[in-house]
N, C-alpha and C positions, 0 to 999 in steps of 0.2 A: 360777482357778489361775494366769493370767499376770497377775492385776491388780497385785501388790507385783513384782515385777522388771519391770513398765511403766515402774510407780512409779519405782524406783529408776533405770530410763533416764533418766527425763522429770528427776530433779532434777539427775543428773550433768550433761543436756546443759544446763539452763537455770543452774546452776553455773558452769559455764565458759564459759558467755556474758553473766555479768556480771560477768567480769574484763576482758571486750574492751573499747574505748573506744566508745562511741555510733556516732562516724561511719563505725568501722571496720564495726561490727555491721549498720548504714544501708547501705553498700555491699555487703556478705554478703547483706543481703536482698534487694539489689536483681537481685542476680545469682543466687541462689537461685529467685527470681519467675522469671527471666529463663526458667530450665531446667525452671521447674514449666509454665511457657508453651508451653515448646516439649515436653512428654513425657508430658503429662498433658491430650489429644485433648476427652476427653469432660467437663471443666471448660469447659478454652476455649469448645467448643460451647456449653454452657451460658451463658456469659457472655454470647459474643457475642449466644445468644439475647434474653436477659433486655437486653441495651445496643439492640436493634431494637426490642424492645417498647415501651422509653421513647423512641427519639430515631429509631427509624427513617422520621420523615415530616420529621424538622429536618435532619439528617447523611447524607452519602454515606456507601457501605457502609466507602470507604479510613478516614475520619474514624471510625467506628463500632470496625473493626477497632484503629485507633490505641488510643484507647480502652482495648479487652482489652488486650492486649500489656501498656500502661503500668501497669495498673489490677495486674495479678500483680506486675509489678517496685517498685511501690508497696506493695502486701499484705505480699510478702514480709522489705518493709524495718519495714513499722510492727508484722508482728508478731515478730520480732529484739528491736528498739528498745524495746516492751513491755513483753520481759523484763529488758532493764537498767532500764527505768524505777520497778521494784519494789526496786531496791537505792541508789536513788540519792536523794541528801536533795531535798526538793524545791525549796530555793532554786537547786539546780544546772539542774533539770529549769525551771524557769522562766525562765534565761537562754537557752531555746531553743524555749519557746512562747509567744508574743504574744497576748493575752488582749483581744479584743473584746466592748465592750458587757457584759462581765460586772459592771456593777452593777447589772444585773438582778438578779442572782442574789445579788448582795453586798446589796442593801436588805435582801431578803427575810429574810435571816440577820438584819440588821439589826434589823432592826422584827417579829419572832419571827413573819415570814406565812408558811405552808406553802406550800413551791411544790414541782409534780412537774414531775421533770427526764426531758424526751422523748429519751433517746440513741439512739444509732444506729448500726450496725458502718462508719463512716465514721473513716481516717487510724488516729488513734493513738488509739482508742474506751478503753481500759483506762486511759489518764492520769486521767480523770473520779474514779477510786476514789483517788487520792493529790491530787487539783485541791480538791474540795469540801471534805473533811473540814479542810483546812487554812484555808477559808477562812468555815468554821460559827460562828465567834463564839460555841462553847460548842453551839450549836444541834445535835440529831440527823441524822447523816443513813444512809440506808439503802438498798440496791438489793433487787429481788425477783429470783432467783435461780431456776435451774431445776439439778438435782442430778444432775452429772458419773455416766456409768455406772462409771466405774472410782473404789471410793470412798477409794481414797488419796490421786490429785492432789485430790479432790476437796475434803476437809479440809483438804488443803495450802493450794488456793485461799481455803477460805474464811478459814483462820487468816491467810493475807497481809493481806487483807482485811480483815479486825477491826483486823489492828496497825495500820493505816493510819487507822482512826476511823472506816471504813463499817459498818453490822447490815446483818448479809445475813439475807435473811427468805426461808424456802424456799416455791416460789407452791403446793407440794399442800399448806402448813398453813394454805392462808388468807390473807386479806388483814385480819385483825382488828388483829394488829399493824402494820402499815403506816398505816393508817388513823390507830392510836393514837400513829406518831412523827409523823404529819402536825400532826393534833391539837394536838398539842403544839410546834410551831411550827420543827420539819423538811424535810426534805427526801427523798423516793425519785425514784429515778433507775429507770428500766424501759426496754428497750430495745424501740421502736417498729416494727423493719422486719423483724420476721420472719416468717412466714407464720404466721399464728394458726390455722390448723386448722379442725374442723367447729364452736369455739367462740367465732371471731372475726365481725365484720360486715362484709361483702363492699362497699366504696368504693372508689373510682379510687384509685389512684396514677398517675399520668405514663397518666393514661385509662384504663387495663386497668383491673377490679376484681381486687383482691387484697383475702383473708383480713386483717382487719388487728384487732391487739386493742384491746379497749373499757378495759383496765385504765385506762389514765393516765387518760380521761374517768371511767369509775366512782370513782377516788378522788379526782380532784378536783372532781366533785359531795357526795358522802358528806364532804368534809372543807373543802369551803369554798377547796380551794386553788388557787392558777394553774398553768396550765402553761409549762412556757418548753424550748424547743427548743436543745439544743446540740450542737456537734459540733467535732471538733477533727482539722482540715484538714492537710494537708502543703503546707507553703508553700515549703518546697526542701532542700537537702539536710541531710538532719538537722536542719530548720526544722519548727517545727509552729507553726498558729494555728487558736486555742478560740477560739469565735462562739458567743456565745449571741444565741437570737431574742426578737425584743418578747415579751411575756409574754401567755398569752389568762385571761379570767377565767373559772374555772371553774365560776360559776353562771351564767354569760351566756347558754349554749346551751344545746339538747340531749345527751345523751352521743353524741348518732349525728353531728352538726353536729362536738363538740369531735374524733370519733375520725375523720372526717373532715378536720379542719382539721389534726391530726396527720399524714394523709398529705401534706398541702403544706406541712408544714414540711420534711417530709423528701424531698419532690420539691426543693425550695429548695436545701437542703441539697447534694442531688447534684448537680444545675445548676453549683452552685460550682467543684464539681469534681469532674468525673465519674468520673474514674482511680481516686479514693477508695474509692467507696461497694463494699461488701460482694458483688460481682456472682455470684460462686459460689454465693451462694442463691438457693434456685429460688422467688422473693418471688411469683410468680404464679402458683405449682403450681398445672396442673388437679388438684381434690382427686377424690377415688375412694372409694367406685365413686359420688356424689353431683355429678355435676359440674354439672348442673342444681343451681339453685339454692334451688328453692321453698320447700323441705322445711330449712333451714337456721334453726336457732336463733334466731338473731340477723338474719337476711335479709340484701337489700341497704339500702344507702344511698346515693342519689344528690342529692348536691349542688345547688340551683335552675342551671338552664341548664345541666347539665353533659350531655352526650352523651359516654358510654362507647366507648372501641375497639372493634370487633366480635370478639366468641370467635364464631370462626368455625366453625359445624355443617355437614359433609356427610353428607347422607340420602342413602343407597345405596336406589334406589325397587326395587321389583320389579318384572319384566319380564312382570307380566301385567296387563292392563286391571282384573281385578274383584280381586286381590290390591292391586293398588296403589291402587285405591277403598277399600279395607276398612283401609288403611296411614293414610289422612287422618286420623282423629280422634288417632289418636298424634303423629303430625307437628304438628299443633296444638298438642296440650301438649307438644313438647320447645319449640316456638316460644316457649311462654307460660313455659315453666321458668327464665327466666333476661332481665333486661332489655337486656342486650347481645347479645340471641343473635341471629347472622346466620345464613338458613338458606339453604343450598344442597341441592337435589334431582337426581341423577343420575338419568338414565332413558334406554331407548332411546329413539331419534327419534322412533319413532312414537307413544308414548304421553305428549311434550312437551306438548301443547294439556293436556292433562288439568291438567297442575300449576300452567296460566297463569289456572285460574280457581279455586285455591286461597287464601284469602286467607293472608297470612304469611310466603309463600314470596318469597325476598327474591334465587333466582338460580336460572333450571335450568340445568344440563349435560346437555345433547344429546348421547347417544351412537351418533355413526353407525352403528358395527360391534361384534358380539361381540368384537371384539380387546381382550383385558386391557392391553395394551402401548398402545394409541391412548388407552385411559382413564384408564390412569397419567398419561398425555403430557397429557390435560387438564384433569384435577387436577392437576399438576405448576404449568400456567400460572395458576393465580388465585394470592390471593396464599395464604398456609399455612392449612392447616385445623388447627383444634386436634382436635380428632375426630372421626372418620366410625363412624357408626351401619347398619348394614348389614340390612336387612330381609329382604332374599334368605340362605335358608340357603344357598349355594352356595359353594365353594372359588374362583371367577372373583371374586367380588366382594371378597372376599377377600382376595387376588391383586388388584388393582385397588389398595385402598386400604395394602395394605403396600408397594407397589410404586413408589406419590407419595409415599410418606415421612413416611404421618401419623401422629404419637403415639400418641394412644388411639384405637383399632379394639375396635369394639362388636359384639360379635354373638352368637350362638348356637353351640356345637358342632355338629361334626357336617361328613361327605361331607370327611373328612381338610386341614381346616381350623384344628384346634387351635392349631399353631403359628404360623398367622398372625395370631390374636388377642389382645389383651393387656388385655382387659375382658370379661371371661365370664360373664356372668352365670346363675343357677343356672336348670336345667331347670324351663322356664313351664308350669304345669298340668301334673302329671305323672300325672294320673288323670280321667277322665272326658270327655265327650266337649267342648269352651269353643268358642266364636266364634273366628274366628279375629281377628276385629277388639280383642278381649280379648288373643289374644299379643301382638299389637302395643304395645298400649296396657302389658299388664305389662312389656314390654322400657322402655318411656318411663318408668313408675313405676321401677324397677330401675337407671337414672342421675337419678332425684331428679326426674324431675316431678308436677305434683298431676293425678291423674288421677280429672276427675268428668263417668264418662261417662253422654253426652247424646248424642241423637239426632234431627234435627228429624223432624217428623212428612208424611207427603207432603202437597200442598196437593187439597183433595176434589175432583171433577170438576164443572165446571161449566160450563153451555152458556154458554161468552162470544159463540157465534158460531151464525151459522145452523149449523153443522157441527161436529160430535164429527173431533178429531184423535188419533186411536189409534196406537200404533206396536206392532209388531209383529215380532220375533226369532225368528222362527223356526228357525235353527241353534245350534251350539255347537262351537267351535274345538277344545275338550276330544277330543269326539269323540262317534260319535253315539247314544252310550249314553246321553246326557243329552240328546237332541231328541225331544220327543213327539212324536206319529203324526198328532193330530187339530187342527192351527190350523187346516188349511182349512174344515172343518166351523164353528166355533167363530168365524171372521172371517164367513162368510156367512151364519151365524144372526144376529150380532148387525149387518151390516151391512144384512138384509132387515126390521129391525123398529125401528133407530135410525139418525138423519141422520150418517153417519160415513164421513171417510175415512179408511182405512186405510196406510199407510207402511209398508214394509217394511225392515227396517236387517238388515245382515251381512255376513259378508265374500263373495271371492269363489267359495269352495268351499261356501258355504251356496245357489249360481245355480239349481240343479236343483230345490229344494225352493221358493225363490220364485219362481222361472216358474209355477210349476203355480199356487199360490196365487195368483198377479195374474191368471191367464187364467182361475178360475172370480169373480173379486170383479171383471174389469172394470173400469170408471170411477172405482169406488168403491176403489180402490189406486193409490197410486203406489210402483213396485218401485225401492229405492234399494241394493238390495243390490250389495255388491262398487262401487259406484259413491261413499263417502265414507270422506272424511280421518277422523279421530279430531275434530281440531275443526267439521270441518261436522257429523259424527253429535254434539255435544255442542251447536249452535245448534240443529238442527233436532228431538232431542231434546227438549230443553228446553220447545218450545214444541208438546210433547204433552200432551195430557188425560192418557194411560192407556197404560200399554208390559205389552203379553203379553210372555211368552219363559219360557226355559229356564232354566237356570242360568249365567248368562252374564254377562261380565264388563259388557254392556251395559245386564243388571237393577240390578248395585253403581251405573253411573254414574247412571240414570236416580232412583234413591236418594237421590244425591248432588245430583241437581236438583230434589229435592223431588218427583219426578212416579210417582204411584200405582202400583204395578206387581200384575201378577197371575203368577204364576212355577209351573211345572212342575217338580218333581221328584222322582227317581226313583235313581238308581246314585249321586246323592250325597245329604248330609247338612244338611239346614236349619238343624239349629243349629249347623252352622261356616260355611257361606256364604250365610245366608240375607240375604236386606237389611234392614237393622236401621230403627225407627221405626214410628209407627202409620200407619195408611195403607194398607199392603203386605199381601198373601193369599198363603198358599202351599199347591199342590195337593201332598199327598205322602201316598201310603196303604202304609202300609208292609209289607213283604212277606217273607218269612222269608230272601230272601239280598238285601235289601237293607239299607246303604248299603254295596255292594261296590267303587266308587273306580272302575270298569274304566273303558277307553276303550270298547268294545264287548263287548256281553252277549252269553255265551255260551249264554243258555237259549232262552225265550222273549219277552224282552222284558217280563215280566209287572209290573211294578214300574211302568210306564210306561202298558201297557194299563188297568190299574188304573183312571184317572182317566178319567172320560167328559167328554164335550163338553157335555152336558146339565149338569153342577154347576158349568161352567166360566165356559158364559152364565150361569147363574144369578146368579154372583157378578159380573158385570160388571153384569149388571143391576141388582144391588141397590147398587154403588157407582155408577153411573150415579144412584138413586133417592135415594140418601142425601142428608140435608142437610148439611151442615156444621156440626160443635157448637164453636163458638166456644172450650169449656173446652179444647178438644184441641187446639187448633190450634199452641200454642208447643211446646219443645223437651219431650219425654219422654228417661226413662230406659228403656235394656233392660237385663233381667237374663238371667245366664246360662243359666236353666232354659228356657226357649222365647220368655220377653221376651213382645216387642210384635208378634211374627209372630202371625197368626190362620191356624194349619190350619185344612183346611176336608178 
């Protein structure tokens, strides 16, 4: 409805801006930038963003800022200046641009070689459509074009275009034609620095990977042509100078090498002079909802020796021992989703050791306090996160990371948190009962990582030593609707028929239940309850044969150490918390109101009763017996229907 009275704006105003005189126009724009500078907040930001990202380790912030500022009052004048330069003959327009190294470009006409021309929104970028054609020596030349939503200026542009001696070739018809003006001993011009989208190949620029298109490389492989880099600078007022770069040969490399070697012409290019280059695009857009990279067309490309910036990942962990075990194989693959990825893990203090024997993890953040305000404050101090990934469905964590200021916040709905999310991804499993180590891992697949889940297997029991080292959990933090009745029985059958001591791990509300256990086992226990760190229970773990216990977040570690567990229960559900791999037994007989979730059971306990001491040793005994089959012993998969858990 408003596209033809657009129209009719757009040519009144570009009308009566090429009756002004150049310099006057040159000045207009520089003061026009000047006001776009100061009133248009959420550009500037933008800029200034994207001028840190390339120079923020070379330039102080004042220099960086400089920069912006100049870089609008520069825009402003070359695109003014653009529009007189569509009315003006071009021997006029050449007594004001100084022309470098262009017999590059001039042979090539010459001697009928196709060369594709690498532009870039750098100075007075639209001179190039009135520059070439004049200097074609009969030769074609042509740009690829992407088609204006308003389809009035849009013919306007391209008919300017035509009269000048460019073929605009539109890019949704193909590149058949472009190819064919190559061929034939042309030239197309394709502008190199705009973020290519989910169908570009992700290569540094100034070190960050950016989307960057493969076009110029795909047609100067398919056509035999070179490439040659140009750009046409602001050298002062109402001064322009065109540079074109040495020429690359387009059969020399890879398409992924030339579309690469394109990002440093145009890193070059901007070095020259940074005030120039295009900074109000957003050239290293995190893309969405894919910002892991795995899963991407075209992948990455990384240059020999080049080491990427870090896109900086914060893992929001959750604040439970055996949730945030069950968190690790996801955390893996966002690690693996992406060759720059830097991962930072947030967790409360007490469960730090956990994440210091995760391999990948490349920062934690220790949170002393439930305080949202303390967490903001230190995520605030590293340097910027490009996204935080939130595990915990909770409104604090939430809170947390909108609070540091970080862009893309990942999480879940839900406990009146919507609006502090701005990556939502749709409800995981919305029927049946999944692992929970599976939500995790779908949230990881869900920002673009390859998720092939594997699980190591636990290592079988074997007498390394005169003495079986057993551990033992006898509590559950949950609450004690998830503690069985009978370890003591169950420690003293198997400690009167095999050489073992037994260890007791918990916290310190578990005291009352391992007193009583150490005072019928004796010599043959050592009670460490209430008496270990998170990292001493993960050394002394570790070096167990075989861990009893309940459903507890110290079965998930013990998992995670490879160490065989034998697990009780009862008011919760095996296939969402059970410990994943072969190796692991779990006692569960199921009962008409069980898996009821409570903290404490209101009936009989009978879900728990259920399970005797007599099938308990049984099964210790026969992993005690068992050999070790070599075939099992690498990584298995579990699947969601029951897996690799053996009820018994």
């Amino acid at each position: 409805m408003f596209d033809y009275p657009v129209y009719l704006l757009y040519r009144a105003g570009t009308d009566l801006l090429t009756l002004l005189p150049l310099p006057f126009l040159f000045a207009m724009g520089q003061i026009s930038g000047a006001v776009a500078w100061l009133f248009l907040p959420q550009y500037r930001k933008l800029a200034l963003r994207n001028v840190r990202i390339a120079f923020g380790d070379e330039l102080s912030e004042t220099e960086m800022r400089r920069i912006v500022r100049r870089h609008f009052q520069q825009l402003g004048a070359n695109l003014l200046c653009s529009v007189k330069f569509t009315r003006m003959p071009i021997e006029k327009i050449l007594e004001r641009v100084r022309l470098e190294n262009f017999e590059y470009a001039e042979n090539c006409f010459r001697q009928k070689k196709p060369f594709v021309l690498c532009l870039s929104h750098i100075g007075s970028w639209e001179f190039c459509t009135r520059l070439f054609p004049h200097f074609a020596h009969g030769q074609r030349t042509a740009t690829v074009y992407q088609q204006i939503r308003n389809p009035y200026i849009d013919r306007h542009i391209r008919e300017a275009r035509s009269r000048f001696g460019v073929q605009v070739l539109e890019r949704s018809e193909g590149f058949g034609k472009a190819i064919e003006v190559l061929r034939g001993g042309g030239a197309i011009g394709i502008l190199i620095d705009q973020h290519a989208g989910d169908g570009g190949l992700w290569t540094p620029l100034f070190g960050r990977l950016a989307s960057t298109t493969p076009l110029p490389a795909l047609l100067a492989r398919r056509a035999h042509a070179k490439l040659i880099g140009f750009a046409v600078h602001t050298e002062g007022f109402a001064r322009w100078r065109a540079v074109a770069e040495t020429p690359i040969d387009g059969d020399s490399e890879s398409i992924e090498k030339l579309t690469a070697h394109s990002n440093e012409i145009l890193e070059k290019q901007v070095r020259r002079a940074p005030e120039d280059w295009f900074w109000v695009h957003n050239r290293w857009k995190t893309p969405r909802p894919n910002f892991l990279l795995a899963r991407y067309k075209r992948g990455v490309f990384l240059p020999e020796k080049t080491r990427p910036k870090p896109f900086r990942i914060l893992i929001r962990s959750s604040n439970w021992l055996g949730d945030a075990v069950m968190s690790v194989p996801a955390v893996r693959a966002i690690k693996a989703g992406r060759p720059d990825a830097h991962l930072t893990v947030a967790v409360p203090e007490k469960l730090a050791p956990l994440w210091k024997i995760v391999s990948g993890i490349d920062e934690i953040i220790a949170l002393p306090s439930k305080s949202v305000i303390v967490a903001a404050h230190l995520f605030r101090q590293k340097p910027p996160f490009d996204v935080a990934i939130l595990f915990p469905n909770s409104l604090r964590s939430a809170l947390e990371a909108f609070l540091a200021g970080i862009p893309r916040r990942v999480g879940l709905t839900g406990h009146w948190r919507r609006w502090l999310l701005n990556q939502r991804p749709r409800k995981i499993f919305s029927c049946g009962i999944v692992h929970q180590t599976y939500k995790y891992l779908e949230l990881a697949s869900m920002v673009g990582a390859n998720v092939k889940p594997q699980f190591p297997a636990a290592d079988p029991i074997k007498r390394r030593r005169d003495q079986f080292k057993f551990a033992l959990c006898p509590g559950a933090e949950y609450g004690p609707a998830k503690r069985w009745p009978r370890f003591a029985e169950v420690s003293e059958a198997i400690a009167a028929r095999f050489p073992v001591r037994w260890i007791l791990f918990g916290t310190a509300g578990d005291g009352a239940v391992g007193f009583e256990i150490a005072e019928k086992l004796g010599e043959k226990c050592v009670n460490r309850i209430g008496q270990t760190t998170l990292g001493e229970l993960i050394d002394e773990l570790s070096a167990c044969d075989l861990l009893l216990t309940n459903d507890t977040g110290t079965m998930h570690l013990a998992a995670l150490l490879r160490v065989p567990t034998i697990s009780i229960f009862g008011s919760t559900e095996p296939l969402r918390t059970g410990p994943l791999g072969r190796g692991h037994r779990i006692f569960r007989h199921h009962v008409e109101c069980s898996p009821c979730f409570l903290r404490e059971c209101p009936l009989d306990f009978r879900c728990m009763h259920a399970v005797t001491s007599a099938e308990v040793v049984g099964a210790i005994q026969n992993m005690i017996s068992e050999q070790p089959d070599p075939a099992k012993s690498g990584n298995v998969a579990f699947t969601p229907a029951f897996g690799n858990h053996t009820p018994v």
